[in-house]
Z-matrix of the N, CA and C atoms (Angstrom, degrees):
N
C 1 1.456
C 2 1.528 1 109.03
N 3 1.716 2 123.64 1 147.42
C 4 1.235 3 113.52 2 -149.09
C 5 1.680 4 77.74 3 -114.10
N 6 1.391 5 112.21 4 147.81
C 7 1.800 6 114.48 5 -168.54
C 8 1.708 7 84.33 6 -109.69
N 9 1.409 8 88.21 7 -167.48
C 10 1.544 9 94.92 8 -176.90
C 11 1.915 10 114.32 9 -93.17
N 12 1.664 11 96.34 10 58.52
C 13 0.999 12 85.58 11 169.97
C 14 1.836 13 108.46 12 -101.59
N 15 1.028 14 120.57 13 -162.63
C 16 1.790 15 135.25 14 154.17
C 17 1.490 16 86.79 15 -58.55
N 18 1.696 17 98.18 16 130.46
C 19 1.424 18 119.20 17 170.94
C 20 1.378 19 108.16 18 -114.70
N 21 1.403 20 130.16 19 135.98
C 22 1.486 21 140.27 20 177.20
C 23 1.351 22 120.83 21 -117.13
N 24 1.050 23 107.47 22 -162.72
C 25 1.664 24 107.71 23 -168.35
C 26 1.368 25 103.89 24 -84.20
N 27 1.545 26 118.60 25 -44.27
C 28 1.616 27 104.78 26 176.89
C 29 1.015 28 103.89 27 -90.34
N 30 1.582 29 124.79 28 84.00
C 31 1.142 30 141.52 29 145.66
C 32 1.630 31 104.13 30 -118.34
N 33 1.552 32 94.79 31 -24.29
C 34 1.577 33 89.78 32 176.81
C 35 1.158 34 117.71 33 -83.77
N 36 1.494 35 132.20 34 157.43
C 37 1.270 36 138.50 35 -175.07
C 38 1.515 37 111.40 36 -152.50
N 39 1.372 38 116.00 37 144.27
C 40 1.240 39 135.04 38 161.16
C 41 1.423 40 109.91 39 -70.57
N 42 1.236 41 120.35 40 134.07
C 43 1.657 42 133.02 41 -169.96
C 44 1.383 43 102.08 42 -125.59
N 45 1.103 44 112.23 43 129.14
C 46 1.514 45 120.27 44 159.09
C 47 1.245 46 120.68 45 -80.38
N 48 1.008 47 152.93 46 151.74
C 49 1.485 48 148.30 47 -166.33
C 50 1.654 49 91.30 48 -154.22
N 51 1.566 50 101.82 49 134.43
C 52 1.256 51 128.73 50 167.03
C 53 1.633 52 129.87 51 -55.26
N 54 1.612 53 116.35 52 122.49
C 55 1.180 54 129.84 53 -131.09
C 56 1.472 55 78.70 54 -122.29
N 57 1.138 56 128.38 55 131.37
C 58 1.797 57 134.20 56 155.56
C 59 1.796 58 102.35 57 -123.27
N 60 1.545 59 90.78 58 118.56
C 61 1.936 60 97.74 59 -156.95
C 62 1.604 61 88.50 60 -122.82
N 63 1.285 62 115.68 61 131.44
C 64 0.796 63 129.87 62 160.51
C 65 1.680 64 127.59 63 -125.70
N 66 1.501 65 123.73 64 119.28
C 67 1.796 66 130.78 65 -152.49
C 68 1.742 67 90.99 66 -60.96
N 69 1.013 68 117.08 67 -59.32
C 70 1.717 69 98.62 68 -169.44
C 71 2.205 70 114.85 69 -86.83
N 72 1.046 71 91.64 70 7.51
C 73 1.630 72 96.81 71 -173.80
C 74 1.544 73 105.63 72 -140.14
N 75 1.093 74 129.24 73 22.50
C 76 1.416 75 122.61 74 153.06
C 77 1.512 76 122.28 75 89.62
N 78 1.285 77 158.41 76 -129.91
C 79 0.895 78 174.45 77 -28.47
C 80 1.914 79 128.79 78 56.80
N 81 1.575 80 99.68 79 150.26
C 82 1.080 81 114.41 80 -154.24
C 83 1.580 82 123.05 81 -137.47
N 84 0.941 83 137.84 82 61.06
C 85 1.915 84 126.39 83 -174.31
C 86 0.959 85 125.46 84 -98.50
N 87 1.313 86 115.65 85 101.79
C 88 1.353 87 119.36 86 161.10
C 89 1.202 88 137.45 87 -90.34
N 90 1.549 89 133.63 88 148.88
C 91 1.597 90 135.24 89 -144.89
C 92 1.448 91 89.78 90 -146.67
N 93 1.666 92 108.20 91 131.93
C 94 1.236 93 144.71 92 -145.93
C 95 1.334 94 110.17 93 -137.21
N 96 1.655 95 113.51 94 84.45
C 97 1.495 96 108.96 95 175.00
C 98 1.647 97 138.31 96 -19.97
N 99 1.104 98 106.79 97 111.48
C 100 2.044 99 107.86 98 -172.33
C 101 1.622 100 95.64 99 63.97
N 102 0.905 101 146.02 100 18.25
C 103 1.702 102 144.34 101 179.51
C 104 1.944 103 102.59 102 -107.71
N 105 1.185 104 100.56 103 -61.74
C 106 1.954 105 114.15 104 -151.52
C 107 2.062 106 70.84 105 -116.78
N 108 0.677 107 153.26 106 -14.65
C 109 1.445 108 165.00 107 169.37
C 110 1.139 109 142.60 108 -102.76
N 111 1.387 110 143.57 109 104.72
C 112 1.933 111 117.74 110 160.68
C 113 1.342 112 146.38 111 -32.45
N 114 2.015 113 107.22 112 -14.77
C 115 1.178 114 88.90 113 -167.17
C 116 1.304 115 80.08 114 -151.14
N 117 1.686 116 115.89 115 -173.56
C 118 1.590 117 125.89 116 -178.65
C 119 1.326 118 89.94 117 -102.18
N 120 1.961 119 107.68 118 129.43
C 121 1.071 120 138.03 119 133.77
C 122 1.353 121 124.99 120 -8.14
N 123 1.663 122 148.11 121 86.29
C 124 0.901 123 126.66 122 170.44
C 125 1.924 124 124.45 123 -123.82
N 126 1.635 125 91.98 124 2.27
C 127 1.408 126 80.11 125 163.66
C 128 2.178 127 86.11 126 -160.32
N 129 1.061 128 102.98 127 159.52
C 130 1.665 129 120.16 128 170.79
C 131 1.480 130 111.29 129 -147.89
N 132 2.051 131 86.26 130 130.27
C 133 1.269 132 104.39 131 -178.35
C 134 1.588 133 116.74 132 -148.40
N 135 1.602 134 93.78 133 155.79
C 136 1.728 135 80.80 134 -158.96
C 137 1.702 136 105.61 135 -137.14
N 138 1.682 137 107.76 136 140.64
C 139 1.109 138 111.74 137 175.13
C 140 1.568 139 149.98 138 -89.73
N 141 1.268 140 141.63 139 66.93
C 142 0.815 141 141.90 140 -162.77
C 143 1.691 142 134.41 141 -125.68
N 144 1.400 143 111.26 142 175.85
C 145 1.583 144 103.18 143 -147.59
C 146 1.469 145 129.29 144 62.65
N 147 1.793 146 103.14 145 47.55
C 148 1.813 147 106.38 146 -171.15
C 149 1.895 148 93.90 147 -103.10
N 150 1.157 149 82.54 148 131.54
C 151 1.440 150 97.26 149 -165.24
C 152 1.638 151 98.87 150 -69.66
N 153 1.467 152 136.95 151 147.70
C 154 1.748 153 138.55 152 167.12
C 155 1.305 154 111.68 153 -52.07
N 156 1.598 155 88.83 154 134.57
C 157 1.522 156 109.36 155 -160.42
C 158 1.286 157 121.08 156 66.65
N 159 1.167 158 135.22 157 22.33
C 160 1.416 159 134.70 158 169.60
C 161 1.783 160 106.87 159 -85.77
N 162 1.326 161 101.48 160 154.52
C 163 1.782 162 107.51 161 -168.05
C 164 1.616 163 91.81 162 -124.46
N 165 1.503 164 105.11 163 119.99
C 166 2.112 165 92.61 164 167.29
C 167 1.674 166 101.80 165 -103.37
N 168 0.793 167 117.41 166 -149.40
C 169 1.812 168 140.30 167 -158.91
C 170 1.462 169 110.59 168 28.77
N 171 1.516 170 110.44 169 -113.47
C 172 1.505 171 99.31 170 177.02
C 173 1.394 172 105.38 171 89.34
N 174 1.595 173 117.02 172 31.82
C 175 1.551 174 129.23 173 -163.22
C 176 1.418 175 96.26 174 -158.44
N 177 1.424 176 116.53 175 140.02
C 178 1.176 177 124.69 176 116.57
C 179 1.235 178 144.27 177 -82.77
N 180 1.880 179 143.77 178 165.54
C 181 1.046 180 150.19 179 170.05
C 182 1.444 181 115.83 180 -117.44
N 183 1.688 182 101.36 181 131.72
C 184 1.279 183 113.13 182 179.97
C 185 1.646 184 116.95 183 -53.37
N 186 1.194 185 93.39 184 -42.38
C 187 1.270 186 102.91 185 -151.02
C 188 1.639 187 119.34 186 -137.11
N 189 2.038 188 110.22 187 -14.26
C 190 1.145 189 108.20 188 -170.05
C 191 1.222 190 116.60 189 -118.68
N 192 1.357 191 115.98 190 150.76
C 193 1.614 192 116.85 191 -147.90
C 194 1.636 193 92.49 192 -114.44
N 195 1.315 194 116.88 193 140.23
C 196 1.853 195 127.40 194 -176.97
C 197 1.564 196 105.09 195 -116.83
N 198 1.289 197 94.18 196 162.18
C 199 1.445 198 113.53 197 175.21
C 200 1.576 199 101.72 198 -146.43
N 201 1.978 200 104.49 199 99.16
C 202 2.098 201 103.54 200 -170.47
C 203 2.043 202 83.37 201 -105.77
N 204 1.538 203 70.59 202 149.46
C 205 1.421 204 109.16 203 -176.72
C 206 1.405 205 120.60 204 -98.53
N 207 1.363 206 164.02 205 53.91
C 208 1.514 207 103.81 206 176.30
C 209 0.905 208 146.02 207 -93.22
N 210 1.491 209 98.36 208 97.97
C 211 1.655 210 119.08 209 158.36
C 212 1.910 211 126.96 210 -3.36
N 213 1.474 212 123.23 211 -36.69
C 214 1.039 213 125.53 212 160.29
C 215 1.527 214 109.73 213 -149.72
N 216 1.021 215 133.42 214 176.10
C 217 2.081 216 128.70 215 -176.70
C 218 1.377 217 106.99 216 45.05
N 219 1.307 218 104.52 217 -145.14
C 220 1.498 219 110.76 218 -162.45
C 221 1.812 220 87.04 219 -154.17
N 222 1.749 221 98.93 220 174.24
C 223 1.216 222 115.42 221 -172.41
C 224 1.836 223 112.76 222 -172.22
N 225 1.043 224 98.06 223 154.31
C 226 2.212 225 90.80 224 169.28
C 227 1.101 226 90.05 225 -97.11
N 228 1.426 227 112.12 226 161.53
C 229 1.856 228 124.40 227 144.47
C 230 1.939 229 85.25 228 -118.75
N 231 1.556 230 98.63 229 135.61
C 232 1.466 231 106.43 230 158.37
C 233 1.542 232 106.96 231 -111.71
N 234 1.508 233 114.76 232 115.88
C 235 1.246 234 124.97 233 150.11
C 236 1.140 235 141.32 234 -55.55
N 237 1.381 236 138.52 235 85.67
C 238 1.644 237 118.70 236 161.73
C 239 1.312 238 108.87 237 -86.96
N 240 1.291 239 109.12 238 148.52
C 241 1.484 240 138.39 239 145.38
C 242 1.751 241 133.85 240 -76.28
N 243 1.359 242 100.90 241 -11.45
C 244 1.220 243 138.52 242 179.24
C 245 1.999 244 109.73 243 64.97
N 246 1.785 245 104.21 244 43.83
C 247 0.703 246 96.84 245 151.33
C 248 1.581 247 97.96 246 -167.57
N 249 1.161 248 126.34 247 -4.17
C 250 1.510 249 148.20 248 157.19
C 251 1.202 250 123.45 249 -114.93
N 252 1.498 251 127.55 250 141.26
C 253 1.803 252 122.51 251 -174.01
C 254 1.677 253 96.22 252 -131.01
N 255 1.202 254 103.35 253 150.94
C 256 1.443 255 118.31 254 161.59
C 257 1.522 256 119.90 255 -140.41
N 258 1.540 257 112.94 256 158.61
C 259 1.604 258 97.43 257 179.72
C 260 1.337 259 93.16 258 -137.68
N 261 1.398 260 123.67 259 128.11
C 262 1.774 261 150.66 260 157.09
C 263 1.532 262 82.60 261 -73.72
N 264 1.256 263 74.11 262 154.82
C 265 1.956 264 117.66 263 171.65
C 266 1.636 265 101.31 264 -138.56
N 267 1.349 266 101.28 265 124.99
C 268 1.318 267 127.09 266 -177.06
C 269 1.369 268 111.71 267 -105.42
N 270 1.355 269 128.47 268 125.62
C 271 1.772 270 131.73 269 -161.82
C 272 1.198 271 114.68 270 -168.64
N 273 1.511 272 128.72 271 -2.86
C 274 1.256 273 129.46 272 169.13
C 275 1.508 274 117.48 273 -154.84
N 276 0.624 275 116.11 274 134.38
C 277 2.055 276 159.01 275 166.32
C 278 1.132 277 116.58 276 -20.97
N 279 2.023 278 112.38 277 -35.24
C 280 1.259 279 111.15 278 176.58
C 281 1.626 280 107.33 279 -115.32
N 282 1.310 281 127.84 280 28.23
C 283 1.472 282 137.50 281 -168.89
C 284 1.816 283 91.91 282 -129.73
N 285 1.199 284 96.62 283 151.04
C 286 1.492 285 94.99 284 164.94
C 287 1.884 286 99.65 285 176.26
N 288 1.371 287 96.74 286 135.95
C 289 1.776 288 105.34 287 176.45
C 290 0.966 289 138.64 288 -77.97
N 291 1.206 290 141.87 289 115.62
C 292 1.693 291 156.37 290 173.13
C 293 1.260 292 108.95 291 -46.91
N 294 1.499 293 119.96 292 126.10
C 295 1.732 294 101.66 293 -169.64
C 296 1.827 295 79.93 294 -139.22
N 297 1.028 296 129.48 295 92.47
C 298 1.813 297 143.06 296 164.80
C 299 1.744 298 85.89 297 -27.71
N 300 1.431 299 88.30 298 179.58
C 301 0.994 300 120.82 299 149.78
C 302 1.678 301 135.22 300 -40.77
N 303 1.366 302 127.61 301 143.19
C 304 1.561 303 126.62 302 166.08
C 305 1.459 304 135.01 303 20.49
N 306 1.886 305 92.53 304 44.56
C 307 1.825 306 131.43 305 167.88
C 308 1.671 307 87.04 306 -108.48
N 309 1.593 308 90.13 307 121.15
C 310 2.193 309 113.78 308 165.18
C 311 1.773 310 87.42 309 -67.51
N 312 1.229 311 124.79 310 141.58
C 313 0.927 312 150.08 311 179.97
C 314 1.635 313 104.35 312 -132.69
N 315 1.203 314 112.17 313 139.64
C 316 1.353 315 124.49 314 149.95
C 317 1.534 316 122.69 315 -169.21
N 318 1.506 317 112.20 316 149.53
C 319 1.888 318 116.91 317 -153.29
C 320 1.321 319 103.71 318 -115.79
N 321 1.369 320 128.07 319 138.65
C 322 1.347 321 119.19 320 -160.35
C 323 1.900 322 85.86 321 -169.30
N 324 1.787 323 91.79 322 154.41
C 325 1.489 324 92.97 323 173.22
C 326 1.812 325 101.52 324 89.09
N 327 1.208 326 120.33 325 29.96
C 328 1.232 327 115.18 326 -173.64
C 329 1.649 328 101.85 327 -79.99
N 330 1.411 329 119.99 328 151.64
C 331 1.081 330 142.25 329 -166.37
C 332 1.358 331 93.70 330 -93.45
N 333 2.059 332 121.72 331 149.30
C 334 1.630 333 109.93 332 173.54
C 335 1.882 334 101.28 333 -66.22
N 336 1.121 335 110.52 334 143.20
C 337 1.438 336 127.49 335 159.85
C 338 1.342 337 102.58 336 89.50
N 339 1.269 338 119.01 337 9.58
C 340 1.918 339 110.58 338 176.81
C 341 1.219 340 120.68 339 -82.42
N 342 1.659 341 97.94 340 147.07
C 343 1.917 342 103.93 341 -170.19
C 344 1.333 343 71.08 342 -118.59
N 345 1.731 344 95.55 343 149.07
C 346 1.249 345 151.97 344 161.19
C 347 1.457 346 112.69 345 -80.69
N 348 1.243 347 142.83 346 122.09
C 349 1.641 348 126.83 347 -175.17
C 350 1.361 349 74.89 348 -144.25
N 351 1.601 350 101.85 349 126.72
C 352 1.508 351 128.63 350 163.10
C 353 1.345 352 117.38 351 -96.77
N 354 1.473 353 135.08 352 130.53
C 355 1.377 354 120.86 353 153.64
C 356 1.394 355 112.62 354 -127.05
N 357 1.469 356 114.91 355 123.60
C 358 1.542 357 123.47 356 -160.10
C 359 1.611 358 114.97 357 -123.77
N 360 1.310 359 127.14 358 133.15
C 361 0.640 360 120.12 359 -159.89
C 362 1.876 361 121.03 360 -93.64
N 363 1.416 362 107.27 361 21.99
C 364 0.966 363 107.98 362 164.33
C 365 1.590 364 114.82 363 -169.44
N 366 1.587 365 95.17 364 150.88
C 367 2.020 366 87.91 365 -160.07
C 368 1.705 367 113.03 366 -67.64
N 369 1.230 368 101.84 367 158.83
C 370 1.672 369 107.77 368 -163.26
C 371 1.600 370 96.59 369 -53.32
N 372 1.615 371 99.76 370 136.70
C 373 1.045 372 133.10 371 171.71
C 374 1.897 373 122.95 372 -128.98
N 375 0.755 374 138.54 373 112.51
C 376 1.480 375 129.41 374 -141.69
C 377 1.745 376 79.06 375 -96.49
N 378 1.244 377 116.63 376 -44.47
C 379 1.659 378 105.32 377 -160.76
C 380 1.533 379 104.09 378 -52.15
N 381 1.575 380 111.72 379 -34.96
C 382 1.836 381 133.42 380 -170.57
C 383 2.290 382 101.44 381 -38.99
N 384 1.611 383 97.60 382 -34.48
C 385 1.454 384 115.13 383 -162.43
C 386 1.585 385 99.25 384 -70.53
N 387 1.832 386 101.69 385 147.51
C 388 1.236 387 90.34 386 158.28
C 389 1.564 388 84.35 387 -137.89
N 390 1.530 389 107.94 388 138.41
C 391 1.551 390 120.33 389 -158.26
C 392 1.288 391 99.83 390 -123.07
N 393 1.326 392 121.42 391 5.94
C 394 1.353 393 117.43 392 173.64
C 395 1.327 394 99.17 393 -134.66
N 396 1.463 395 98.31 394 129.80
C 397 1.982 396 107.14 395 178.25
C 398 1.619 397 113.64 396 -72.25
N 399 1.175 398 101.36 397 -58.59
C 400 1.852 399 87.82 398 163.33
C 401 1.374 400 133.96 399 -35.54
N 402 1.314 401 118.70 400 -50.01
C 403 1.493 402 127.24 401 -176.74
C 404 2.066 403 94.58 402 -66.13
N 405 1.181 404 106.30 403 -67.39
C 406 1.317 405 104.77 404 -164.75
C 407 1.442 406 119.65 405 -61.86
N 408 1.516 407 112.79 406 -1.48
C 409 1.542 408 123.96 407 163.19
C 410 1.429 409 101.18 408 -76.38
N 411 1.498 410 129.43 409 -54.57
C 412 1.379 411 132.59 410 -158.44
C 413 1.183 412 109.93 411 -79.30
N 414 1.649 413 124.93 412 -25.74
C 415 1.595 414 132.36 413 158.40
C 416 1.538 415 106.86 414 -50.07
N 417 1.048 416 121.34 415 -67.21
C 418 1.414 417 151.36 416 -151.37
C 419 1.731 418 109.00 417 -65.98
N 420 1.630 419 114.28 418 -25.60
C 421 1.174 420 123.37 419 162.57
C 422 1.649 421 129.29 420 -120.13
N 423 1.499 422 100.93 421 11.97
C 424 1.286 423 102.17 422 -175.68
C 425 1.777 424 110.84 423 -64.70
């Protein structure tokens, strides 16, 4: 669990999530509040039909912690920390990245037909946003 310190990029992590596979019936993952996760589940949302070359996020969060999926295709998330960047590649169903707290995020490179599957740990709150990268740099190091 990330306290109130300065949060960075390796805070983020790639998660494996538990696969129940079966040869004539497919595959299976299920995700288990604070278990397969850090935090409780309180809202899921998902992106799809993003047209090529389209960019989503472009936000930070004060306060709310994600778990992105993709659910089908592939995608980047680029992390800043607002003073280090990294970029994940998203491509499978049972992997998905931990993004803490008050890391600029933004997803780019979407594959045709890829879903986005969000799980966030708290229901939309607009104040939670920080929609301007300047401000949320100067928060973020005050």
């Amino acid at each position: 669990m990330i306290s109130d310190r300065i949060t960075t990029i390796d805070d983020c992590c790639l998660k494996s999530l538990p696969t129940i596979s079966s040869d004539r019936k497919g595959n299976i993952t299920p995700i288990y509040n604070s278990v397969s996760i850090p935090f409780d589940i309180q809202r899921v949302y998902y992106l799809y039909d993003i047209p090529s070359g389209s960019k989503r996020g472009g936000h930070a969060h004060k306060n709310l912690q994600q778990l992105i999926i993709a659910a089908t295709g592939s995608f980047d998330v680029i992390i800043n920390d607002g003073e280090k960047q990294k970029t994940f590649n998203l491509n499978r169903p049972n992997k998905g990245l931990y993004i803490p707290k008050m890391l600029w995020r933004e997803l780019v490179n979407f594959s045709g037909g890829s879903i986005c599957l969000v799980l966030a740990s708290m229901v939309y709150d607009e104040y939670d946003y920080y929609r301007d990268r300047k401000e949320f740099e100067t928060d973020k190091f005050k």
